[in-house]
PQR file of N, CA, C, O and H, with PARSE charges and radii, in Angstrom:
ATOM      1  N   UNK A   1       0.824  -1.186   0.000 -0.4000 1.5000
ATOM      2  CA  UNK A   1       0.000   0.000   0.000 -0.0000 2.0000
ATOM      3  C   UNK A   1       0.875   1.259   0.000  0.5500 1.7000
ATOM      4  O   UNK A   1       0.694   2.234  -0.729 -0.5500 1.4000
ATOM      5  N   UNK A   2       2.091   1.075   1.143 -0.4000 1.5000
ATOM      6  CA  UNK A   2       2.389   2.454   0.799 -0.0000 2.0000
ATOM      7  C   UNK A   2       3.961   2.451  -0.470  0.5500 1.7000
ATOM      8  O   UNK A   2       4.874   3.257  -0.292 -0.5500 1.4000
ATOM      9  H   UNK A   2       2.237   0.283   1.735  0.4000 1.0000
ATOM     10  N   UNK A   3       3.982   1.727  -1.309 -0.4000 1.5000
ATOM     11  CA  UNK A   3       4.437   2.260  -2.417 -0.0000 2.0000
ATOM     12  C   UNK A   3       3.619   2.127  -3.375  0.5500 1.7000
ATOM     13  O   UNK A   3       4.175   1.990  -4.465 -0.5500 1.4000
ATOM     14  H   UNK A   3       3.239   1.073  -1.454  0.4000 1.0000
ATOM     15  N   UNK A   4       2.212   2.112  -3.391 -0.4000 1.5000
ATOM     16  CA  UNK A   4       1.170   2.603  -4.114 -0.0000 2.0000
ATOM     17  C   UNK A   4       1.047   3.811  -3.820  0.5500 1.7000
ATOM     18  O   UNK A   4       0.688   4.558  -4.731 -0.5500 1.4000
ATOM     19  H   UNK A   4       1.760   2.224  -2.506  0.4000 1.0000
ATOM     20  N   UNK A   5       1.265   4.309  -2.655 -0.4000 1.5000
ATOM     21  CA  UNK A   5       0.785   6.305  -2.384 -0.0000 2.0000
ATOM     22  C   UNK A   5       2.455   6.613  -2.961  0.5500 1.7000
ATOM     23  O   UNK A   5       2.470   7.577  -3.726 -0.5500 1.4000
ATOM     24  H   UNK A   5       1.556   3.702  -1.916  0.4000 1.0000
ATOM     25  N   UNK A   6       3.678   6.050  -2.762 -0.4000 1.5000
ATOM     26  CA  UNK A   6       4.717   6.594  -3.238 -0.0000 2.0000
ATOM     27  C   UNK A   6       4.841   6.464  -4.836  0.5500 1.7000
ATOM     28  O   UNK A   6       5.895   6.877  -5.320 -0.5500 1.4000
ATOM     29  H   UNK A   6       3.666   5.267  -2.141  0.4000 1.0000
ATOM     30  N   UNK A   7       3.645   5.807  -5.907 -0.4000 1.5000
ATOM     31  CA  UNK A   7       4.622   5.947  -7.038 -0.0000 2.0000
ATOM     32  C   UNK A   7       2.776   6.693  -7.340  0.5500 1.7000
ATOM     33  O   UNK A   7       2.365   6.608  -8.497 -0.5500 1.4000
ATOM     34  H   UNK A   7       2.789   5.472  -5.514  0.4000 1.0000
ATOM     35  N   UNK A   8       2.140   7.141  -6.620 -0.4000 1.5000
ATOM     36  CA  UNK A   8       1.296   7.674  -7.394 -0.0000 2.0000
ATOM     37  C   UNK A   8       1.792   9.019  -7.307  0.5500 1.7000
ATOM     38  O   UNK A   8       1.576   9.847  -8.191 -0.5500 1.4000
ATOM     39  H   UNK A   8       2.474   7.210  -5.680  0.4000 1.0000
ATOM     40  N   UNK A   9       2.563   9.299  -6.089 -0.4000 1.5000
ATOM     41  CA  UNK A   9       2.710  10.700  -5.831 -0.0000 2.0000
ATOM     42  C   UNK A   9       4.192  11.076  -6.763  0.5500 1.7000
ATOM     43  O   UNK A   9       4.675  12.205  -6.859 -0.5500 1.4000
ATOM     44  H   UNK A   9       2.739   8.625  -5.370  0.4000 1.0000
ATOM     45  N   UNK A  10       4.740   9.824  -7.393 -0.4000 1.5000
ATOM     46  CA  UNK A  10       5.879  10.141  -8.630 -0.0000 2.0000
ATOM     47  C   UNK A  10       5.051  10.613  -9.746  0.5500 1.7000
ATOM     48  O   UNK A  10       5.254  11.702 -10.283 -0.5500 1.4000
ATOM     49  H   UNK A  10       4.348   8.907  -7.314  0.4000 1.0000
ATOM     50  N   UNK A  11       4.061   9.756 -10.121 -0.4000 1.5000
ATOM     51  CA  UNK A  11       3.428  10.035 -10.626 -0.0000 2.0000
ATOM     52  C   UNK A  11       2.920  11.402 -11.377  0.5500 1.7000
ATOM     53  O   UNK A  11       2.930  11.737 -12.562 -0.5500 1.4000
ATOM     54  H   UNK A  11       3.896   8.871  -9.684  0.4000 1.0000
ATOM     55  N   UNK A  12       2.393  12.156  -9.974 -0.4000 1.5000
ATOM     56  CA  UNK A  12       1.505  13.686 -10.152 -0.0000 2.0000
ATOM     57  C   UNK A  12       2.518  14.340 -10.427  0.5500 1.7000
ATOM     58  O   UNK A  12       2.417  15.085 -11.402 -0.5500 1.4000
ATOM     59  H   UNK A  12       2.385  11.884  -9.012  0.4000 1.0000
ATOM     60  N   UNK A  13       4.012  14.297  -9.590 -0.4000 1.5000
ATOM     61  CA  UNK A  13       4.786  15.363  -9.598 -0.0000 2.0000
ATOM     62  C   UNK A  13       5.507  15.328 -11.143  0.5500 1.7000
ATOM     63  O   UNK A  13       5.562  16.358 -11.815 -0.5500 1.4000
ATOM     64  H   UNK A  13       4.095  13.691  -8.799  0.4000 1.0000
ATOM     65  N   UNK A  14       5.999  14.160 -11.586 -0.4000 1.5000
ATOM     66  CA  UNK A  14       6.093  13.815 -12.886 -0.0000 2.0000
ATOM     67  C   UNK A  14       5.193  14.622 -14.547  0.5500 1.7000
ATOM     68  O   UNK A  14       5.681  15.047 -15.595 -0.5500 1.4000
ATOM     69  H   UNK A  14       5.954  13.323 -11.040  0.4000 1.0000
ATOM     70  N   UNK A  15       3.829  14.525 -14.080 -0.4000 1.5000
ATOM     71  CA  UNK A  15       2.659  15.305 -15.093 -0.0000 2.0000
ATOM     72  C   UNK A  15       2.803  16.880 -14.398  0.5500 1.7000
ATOM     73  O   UNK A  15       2.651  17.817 -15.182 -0.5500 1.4000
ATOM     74  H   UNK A  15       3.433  14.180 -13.229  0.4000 1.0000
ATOM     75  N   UNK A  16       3.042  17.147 -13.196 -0.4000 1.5000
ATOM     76  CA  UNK A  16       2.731  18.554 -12.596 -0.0000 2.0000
ATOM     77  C   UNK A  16       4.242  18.998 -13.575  0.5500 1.7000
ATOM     78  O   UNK A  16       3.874  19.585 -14.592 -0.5500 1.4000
ATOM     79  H   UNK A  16       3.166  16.386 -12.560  0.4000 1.0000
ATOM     80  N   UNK A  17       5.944  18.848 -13.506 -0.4000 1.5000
ATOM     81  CA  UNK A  17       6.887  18.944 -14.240 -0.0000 2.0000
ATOM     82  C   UNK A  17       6.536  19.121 -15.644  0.5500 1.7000
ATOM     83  O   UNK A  17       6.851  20.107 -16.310 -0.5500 1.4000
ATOM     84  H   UNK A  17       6.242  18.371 -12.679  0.4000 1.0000
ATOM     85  N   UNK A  18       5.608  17.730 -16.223 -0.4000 1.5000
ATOM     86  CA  UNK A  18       5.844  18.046 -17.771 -0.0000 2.0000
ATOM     87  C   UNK A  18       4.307  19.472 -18.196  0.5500 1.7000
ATOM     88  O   UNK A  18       4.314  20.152 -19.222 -0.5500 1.4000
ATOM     89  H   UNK A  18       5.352  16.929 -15.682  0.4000 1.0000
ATOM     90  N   UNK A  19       3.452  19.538 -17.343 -0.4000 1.5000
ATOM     91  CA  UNK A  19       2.620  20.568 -17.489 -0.0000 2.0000
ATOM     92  C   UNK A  19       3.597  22.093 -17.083  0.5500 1.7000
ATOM     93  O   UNK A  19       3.206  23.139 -17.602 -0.5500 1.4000
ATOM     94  H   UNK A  19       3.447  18.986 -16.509  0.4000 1.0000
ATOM     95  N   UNK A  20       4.298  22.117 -16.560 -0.4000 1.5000
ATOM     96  CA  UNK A  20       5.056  23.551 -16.608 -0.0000 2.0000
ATOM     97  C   UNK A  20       6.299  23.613 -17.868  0.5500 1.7000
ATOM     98  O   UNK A  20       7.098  24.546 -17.948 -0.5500 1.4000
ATOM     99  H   UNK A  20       4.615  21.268 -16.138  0.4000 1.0000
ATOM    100  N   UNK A  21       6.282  22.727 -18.575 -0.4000 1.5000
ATOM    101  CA  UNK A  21       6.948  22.551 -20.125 -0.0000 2.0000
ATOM    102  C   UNK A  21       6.723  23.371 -20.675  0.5500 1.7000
ATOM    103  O   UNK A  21       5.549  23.732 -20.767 -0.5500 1.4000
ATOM    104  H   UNK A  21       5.633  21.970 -18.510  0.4000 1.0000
ATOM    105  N   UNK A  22       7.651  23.994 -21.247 -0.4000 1.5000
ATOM    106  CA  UNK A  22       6.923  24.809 -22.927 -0.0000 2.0000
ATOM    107  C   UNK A  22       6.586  23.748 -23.839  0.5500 1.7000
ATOM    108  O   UNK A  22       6.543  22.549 -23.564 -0.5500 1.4000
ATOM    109  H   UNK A  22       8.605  23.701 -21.172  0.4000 1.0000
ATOM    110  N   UNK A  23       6.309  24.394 -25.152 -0.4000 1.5000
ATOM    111  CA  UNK A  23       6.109  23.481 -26.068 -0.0000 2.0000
ATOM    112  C   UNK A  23       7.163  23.495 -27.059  0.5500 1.7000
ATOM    113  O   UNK A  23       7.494  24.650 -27.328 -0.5500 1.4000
ATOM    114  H   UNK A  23       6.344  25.368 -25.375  0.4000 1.0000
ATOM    115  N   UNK A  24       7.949  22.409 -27.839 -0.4000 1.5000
ATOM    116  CA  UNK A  24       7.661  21.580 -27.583 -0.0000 2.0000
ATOM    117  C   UNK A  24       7.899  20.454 -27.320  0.5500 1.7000
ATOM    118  O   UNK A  24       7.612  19.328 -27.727 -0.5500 1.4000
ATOM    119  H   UNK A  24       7.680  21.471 -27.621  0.4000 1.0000
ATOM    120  N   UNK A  25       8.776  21.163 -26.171 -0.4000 1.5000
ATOM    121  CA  UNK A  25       9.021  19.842 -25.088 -0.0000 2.0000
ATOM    122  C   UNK A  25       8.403  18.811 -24.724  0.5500 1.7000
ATOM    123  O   UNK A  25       8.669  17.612 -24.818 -0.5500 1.4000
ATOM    124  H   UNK A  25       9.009  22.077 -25.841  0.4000 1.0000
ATOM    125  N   UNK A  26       7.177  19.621 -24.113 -0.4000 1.5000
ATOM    126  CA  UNK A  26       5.925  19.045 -23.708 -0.0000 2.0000
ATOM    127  C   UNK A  26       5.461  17.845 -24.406  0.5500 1.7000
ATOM    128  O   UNK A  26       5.496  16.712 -23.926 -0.5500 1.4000
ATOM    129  H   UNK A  26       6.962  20.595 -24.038  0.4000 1.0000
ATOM    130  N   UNK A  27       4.864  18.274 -25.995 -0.4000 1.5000
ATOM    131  CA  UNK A  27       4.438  17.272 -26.767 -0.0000 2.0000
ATOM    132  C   UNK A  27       5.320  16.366 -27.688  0.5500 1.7000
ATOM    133  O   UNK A  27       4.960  15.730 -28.678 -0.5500 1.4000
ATOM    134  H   UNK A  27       4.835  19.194 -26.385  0.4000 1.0000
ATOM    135  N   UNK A  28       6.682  16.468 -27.072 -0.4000 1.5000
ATOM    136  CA  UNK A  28       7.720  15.602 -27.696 -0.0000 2.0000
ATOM    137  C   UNK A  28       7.943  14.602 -26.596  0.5500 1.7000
ATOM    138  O   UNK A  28       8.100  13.382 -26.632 -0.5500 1.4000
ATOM    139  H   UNK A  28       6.975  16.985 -26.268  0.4000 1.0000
ATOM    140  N   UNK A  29       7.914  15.392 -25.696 -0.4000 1.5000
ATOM    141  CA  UNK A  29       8.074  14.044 -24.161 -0.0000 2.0000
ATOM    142  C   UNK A  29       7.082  13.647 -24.019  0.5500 1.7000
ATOM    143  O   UNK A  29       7.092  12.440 -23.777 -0.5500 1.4000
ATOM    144  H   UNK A  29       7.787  16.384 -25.667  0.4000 1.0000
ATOM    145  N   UNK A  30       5.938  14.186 -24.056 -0.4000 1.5000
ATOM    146  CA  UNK A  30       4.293  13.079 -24.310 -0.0000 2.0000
ATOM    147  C   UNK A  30       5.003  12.004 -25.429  0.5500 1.7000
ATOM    148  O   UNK A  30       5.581  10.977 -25.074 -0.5500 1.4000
ATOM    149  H   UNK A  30       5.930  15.167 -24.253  0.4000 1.0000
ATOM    150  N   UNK A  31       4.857  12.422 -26.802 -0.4000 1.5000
ATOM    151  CA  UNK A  31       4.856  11.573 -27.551 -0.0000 2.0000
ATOM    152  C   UNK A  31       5.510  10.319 -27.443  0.5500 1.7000
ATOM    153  O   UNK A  31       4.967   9.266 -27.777 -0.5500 1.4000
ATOM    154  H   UNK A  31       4.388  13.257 -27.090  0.4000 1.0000
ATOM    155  N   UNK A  32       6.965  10.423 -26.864 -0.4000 1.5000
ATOM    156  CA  UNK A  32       7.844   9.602 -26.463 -0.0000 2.0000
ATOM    157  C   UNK A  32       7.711   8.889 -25.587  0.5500 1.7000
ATOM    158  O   UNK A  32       8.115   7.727 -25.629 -0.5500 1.4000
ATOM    159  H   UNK A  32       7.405  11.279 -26.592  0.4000 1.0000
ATOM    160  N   UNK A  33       7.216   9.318 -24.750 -0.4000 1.5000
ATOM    161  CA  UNK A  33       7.103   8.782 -23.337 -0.0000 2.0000
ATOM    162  C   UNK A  33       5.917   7.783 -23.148  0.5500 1.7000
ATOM    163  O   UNK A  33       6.209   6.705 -22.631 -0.5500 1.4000
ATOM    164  H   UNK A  33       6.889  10.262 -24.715  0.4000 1.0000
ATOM    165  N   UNK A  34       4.660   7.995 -23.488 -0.4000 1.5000
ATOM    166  CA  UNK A  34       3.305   8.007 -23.171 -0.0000 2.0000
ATOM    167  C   UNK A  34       2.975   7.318 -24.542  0.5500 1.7000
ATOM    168  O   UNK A  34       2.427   6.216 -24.537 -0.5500 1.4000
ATOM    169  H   UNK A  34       4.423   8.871 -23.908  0.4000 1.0000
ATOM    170  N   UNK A  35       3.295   7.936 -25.691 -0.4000 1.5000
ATOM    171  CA  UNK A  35       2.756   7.311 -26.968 -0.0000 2.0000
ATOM    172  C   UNK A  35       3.644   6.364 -27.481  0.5500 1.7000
ATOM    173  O   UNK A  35       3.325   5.807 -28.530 -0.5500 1.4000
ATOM    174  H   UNK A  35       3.740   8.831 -25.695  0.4000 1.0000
ATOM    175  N   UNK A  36       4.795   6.051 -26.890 -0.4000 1.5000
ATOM    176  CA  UNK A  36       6.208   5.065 -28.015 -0.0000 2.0000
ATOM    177  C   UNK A  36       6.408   5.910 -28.881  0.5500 1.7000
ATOM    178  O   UNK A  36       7.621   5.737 -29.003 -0.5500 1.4000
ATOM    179  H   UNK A  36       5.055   6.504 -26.037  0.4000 1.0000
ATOM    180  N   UNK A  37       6.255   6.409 -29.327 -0.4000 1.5000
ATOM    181  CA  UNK A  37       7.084   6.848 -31.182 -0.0000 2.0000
ATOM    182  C   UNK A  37       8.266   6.716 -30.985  0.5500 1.7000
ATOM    183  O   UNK A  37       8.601   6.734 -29.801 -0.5500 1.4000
ATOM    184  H   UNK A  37       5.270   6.550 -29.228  0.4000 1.0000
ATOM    185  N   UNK A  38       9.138   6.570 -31.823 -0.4000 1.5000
ATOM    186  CA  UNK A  38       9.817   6.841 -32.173 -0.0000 2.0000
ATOM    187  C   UNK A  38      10.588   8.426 -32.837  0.5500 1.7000
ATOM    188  O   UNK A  38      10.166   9.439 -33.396 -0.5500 1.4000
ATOM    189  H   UNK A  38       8.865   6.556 -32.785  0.4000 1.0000
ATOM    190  N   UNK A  39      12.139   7.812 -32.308 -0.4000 1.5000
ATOM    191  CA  UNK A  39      11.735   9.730 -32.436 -0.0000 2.0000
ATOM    192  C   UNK A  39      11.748  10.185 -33.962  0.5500 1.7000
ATOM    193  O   UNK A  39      11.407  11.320 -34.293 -0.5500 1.4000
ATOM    194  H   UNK A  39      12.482   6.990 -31.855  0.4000 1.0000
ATOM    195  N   UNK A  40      12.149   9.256 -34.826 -0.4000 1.5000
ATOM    196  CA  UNK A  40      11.914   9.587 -36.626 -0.0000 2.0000
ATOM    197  C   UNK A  40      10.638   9.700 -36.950  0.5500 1.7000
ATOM    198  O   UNK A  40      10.243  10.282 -37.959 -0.5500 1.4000
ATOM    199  H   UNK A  40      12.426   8.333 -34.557  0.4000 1.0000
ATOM    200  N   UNK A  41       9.724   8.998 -35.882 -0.4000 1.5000
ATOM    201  CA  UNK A  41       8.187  10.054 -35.758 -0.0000 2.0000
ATOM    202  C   UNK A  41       7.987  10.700 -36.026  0.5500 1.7000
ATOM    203  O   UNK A  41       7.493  11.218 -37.028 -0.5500 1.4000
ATOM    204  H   UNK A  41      10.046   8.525 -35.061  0.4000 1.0000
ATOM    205  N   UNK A  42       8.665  11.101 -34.296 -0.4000 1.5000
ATOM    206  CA  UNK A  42       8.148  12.685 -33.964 -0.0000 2.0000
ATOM    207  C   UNK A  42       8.762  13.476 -34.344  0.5500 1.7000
ATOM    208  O   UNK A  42       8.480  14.643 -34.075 -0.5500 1.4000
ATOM    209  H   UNK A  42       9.066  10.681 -33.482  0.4000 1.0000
ATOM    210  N   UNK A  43       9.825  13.160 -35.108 -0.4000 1.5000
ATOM    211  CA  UNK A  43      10.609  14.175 -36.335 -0.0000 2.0000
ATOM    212  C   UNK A  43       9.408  15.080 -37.231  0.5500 1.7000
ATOM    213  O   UNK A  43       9.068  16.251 -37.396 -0.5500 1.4000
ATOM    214  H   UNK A  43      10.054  12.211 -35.327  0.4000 1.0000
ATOM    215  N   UNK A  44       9.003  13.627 -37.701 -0.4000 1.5000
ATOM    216  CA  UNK A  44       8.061  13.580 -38.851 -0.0000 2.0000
ATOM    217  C   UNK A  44       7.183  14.145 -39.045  0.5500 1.7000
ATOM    218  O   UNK A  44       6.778  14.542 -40.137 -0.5500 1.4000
ATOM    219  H   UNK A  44       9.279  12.676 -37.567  0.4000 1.0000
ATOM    220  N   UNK A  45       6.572  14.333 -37.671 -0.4000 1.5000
ATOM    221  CA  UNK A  45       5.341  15.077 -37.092 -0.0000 2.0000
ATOM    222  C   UNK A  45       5.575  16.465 -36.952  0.5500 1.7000
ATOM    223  O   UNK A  45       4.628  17.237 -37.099 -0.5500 1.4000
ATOM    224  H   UNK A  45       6.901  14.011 -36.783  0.4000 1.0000
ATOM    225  N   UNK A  46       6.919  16.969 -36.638 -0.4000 1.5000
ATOM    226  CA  UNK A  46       6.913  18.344 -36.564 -0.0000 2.0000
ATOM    227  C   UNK A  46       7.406  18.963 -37.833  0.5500 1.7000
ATOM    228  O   UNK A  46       7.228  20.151 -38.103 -0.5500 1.4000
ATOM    229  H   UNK A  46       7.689  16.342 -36.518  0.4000 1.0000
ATOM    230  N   UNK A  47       8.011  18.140 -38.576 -0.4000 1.5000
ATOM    231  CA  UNK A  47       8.880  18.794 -40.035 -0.0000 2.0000
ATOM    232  C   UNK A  47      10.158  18.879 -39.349  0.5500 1.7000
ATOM    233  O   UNK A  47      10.755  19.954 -39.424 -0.5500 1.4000
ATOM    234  H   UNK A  47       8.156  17.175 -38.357  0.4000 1.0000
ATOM    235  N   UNK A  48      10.700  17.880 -38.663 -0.4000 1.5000
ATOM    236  CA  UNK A  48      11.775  17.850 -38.668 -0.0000 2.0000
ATOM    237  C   UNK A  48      13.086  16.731 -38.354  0.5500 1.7000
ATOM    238  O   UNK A  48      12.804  15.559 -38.108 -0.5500 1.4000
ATOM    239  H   UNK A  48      10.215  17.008 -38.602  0.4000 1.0000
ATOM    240  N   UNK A  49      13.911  16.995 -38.371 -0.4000 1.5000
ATOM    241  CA  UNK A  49      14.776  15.330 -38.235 -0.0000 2.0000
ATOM    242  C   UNK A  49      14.709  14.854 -37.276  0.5500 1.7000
ATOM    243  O   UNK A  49      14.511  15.618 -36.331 -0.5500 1.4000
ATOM    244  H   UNK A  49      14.140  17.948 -38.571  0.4000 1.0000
ATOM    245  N   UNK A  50      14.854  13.068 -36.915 -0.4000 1.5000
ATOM    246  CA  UNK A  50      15.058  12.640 -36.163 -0.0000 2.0000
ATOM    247  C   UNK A  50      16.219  12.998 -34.726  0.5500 1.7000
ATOM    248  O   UNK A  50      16.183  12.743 -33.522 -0.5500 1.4000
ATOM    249  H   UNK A  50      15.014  12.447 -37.683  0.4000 1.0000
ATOM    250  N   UNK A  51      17.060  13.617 -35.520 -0.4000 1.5000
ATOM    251  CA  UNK A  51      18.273  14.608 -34.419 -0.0000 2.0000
ATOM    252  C   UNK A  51      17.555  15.809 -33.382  0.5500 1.7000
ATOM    253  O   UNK A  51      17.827  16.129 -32.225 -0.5500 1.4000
ATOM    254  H   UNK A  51      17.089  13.824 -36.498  0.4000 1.0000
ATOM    255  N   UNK A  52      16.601  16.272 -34.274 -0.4000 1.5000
ATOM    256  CA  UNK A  52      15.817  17.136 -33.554 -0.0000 2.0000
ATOM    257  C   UNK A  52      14.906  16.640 -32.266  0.5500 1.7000
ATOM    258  O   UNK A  52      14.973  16.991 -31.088 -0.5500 1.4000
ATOM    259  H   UNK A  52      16.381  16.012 -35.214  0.4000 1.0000
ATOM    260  N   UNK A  53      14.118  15.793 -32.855 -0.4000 1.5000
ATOM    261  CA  UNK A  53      13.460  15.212 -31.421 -0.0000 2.0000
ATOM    262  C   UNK A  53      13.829  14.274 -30.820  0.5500 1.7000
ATOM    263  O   UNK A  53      13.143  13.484 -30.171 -0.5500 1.4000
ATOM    264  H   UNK A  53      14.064  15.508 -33.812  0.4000 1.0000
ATOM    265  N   UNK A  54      15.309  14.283 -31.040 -0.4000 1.5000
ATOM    266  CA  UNK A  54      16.525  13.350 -29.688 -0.0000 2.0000
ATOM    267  C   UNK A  54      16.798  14.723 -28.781  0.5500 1.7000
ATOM    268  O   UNK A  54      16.843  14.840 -27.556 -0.5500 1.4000
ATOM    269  H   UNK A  54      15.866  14.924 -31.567  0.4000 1.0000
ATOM    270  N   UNK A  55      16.914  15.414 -29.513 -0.4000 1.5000
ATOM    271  CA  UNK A  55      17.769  16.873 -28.467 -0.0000 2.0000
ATOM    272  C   UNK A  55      16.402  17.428 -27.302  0.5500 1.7000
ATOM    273  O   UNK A  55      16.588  17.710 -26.118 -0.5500 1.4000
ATOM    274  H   UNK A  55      16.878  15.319 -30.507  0.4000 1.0000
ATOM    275  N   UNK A  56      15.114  17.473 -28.000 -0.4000 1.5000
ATOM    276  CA  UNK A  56      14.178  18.007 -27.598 -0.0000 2.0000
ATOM    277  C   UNK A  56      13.582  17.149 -26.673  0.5500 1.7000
ATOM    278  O   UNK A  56      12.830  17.703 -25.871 -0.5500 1.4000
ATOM    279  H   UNK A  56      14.963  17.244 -28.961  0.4000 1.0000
ATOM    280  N   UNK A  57      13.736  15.799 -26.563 -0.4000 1.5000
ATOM    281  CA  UNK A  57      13.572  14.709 -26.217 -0.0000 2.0000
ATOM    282  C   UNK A  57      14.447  15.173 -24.539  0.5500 1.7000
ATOM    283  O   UNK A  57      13.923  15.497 -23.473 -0.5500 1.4000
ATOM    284  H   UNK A  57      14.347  15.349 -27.215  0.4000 1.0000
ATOM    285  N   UNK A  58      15.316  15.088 -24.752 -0.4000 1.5000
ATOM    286  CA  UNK A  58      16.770  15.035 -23.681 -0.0000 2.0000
ATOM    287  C   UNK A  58      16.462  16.170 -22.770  0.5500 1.7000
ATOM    288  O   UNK A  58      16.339  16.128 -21.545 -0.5500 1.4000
ATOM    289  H   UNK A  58      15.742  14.825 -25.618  0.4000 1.0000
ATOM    290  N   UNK A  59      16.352  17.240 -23.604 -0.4000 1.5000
ATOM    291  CA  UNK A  59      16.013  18.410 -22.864 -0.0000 2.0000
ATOM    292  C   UNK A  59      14.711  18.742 -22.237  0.5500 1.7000
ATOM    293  O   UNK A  59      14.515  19.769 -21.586 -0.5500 1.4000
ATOM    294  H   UNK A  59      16.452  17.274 -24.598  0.4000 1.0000
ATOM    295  N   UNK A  60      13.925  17.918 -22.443 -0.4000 1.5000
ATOM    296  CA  UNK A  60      12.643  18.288 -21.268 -0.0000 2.0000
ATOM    297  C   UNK A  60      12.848  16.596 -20.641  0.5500 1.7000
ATOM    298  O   UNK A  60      12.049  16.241 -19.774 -0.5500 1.4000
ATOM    299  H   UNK A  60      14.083  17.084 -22.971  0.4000 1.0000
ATOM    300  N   UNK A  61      13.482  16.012 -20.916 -0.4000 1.5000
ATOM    301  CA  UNK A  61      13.544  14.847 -19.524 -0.0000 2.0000
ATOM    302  C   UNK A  61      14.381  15.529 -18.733  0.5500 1.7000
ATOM    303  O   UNK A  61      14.156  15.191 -17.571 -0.5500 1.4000
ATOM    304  H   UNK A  61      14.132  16.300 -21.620  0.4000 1.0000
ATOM    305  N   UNK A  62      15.642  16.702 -18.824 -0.4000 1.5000
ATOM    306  CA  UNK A  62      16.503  16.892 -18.155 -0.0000 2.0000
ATOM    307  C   UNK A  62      15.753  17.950 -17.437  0.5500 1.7000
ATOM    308  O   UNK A  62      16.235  18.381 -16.389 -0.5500 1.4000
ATOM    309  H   UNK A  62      15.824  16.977 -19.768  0.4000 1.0000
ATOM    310  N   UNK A  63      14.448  18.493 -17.949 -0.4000 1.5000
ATOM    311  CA  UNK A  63      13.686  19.928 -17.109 -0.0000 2.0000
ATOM    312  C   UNK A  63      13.391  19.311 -15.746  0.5500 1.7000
ATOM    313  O   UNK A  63      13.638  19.480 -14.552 -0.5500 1.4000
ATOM    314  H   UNK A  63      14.056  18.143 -18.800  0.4000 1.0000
ATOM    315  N   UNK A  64      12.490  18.213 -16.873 -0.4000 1.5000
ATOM    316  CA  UNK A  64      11.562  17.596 -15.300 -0.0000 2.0000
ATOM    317  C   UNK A  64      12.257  16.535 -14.810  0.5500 1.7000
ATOM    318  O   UNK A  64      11.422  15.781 -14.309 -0.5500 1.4000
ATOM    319  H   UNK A  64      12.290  18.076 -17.843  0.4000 1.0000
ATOM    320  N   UNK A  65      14.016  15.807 -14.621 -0.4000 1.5000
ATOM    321  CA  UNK A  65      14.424  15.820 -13.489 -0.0000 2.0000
ATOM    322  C   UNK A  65      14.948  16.470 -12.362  0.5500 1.7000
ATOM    323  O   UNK A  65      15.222  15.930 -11.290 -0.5500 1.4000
ATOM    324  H   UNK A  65      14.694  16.420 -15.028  0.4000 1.0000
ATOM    325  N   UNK A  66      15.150  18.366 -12.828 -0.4000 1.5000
ATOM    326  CA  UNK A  66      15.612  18.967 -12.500 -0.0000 2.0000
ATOM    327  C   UNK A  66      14.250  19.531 -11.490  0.5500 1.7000
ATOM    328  O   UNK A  66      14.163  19.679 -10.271 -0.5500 1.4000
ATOM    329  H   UNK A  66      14.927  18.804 -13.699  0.4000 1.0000
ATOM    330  N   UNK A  67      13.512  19.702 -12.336 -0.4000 1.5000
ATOM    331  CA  UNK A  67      12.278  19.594 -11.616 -0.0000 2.0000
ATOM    332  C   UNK A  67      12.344  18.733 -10.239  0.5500 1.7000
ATOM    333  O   UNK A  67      12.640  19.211  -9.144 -0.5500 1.4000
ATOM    334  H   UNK A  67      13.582  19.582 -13.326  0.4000 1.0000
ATOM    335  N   UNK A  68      12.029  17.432 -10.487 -0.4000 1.5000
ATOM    336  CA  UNK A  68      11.849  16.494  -9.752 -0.0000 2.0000
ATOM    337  C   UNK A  68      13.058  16.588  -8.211  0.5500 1.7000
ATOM    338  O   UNK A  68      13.037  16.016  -7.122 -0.5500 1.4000
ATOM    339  H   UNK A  68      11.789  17.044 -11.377  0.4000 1.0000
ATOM    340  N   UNK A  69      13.820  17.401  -8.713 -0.4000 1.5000
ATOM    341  CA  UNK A  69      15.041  17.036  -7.598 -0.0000 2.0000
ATOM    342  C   UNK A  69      14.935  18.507  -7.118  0.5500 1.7000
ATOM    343  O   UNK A  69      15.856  18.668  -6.318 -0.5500 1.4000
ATOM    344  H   UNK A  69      13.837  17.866  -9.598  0.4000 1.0000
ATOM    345  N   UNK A  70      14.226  19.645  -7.248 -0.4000 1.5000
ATOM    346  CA  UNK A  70      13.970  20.729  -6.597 -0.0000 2.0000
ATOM    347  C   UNK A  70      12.909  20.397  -5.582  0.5500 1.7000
ATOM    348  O   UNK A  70      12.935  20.845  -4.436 -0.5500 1.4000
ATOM    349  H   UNK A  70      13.477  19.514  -7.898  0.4000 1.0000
ATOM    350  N   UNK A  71      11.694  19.354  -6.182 -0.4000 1.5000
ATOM    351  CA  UNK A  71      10.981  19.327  -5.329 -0.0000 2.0000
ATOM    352  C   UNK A  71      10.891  17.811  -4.011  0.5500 1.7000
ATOM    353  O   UNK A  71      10.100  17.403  -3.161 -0.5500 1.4000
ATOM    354  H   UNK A  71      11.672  18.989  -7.113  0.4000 1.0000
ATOM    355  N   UNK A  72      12.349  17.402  -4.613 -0.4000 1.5000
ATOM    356  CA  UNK A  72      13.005  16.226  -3.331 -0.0000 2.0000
ATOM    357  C   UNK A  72      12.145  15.134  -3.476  0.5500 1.7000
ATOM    358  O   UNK A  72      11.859  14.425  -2.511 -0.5500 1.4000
ATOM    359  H   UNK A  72      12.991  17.734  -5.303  0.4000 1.0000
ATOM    360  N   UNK A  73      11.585  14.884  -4.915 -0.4000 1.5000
ATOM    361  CA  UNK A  73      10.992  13.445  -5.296 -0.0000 2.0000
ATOM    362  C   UNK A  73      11.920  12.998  -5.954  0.5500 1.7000
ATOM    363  O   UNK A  73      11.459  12.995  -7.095 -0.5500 1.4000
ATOM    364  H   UNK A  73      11.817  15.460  -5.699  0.4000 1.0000
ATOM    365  N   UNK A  74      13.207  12.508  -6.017 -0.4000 1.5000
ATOM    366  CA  UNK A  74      14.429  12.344  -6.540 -0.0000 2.0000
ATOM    367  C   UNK A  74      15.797  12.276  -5.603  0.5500 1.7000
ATOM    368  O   UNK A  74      16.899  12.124  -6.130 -0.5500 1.4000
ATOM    369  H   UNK A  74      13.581  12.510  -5.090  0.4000 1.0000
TER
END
């Protein structure tokens, strides 16, 4: 039970991080994360290369661990 209240509360703080995202971080780390794509996808999807949504990719996982470790869920 209580690492059911501990990974729900990874959980919120996890969506609360990627909701203070710009875009489009946001809908590149959704896509990735939540949807699988691939990132020659989500290249694909924005008009742009696969290099692109590796970098964009990296950089909002690196927000919201930075996130995550300000708010000592990490």
């Amino acid at each position: 039970m209580e690492q059911t209240v501990e990974d729900r509360d990874m959980s919120m703080a996890v969506h609360r991080a990627l909701h203070g995202l710009d875009e489009p971080y946001k809908e590149v780390f959704s896509l990735r994360a939540f949807g699988e794509l691939a990132f020659a996808e989500i290249g694909e999807l924005f008009g742009k290369t696969e290099g692109w949504a590796r970098v964009t990719y990296h950089r909002a996982k690196k927000t919201i661990l930075e996130t995550l470790r300000k708010e000592s869920m990490i």
